[in-house]
N, C-alpha and C positions, 0 to 999 in steps of 0.2 A: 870725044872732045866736048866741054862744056861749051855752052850758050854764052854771051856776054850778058845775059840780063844774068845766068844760071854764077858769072863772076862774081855781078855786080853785087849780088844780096850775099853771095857768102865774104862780103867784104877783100876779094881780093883786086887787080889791076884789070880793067876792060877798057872798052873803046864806047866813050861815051855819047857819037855820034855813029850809034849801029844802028841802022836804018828802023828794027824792031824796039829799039829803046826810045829813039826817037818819035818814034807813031805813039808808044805809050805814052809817051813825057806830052806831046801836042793831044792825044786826048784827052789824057786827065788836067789838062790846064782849060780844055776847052769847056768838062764841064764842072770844074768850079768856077769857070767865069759864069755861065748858065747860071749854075746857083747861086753866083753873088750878087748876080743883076737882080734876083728877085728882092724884093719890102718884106721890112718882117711881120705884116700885118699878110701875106701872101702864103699862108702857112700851110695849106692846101696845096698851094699850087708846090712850094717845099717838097712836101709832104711827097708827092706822086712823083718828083726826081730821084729824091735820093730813093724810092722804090723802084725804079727802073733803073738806078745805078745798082745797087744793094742785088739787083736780078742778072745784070750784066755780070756781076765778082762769080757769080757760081757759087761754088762750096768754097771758095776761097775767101779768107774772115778780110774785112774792110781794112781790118789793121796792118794786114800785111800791105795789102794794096796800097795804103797810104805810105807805108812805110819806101815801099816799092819807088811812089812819087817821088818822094822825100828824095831819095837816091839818086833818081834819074834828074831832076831839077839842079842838086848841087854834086857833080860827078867830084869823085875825089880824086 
């Protein structure tokens, strides 16, 4: 049996308060809020998030991840 996250991205029906989609959806909001609080004169400090974000994805490309957001933010 498929994963709901394993639904959600092949675009079919899931449950969009599944405790593991959830935790993703509340961390990836928590750190673009991190990143949106920083000035854009603070480009260093930038700089060293999205590289411990970018280390947290693994081999997994950013795009997907964001895509991944994307999803989890506005369930269909």
């Amino acid at each position: 049996m498929r994963t709901e996250k394993e639904l959600m991205l092949a675009g079919e029906m899931y449950n969009p308060v599944n405790p593991e989609l959830v935790k993703g959806c509340n961390d990836a909001r928590r750190k673009v809020s991190i990143y949106n609080e920083t000035l854009e004169d603070e480009g260093e400090k930038r700089t060293k998030l999205l590289k411990v974000y970018w280390v947290q994805l693994g081999k997994t490309s950013i795009w997907s991840q964001i895509s991944d957001l994307i999803m989890v933010i506005t369930p269909m």
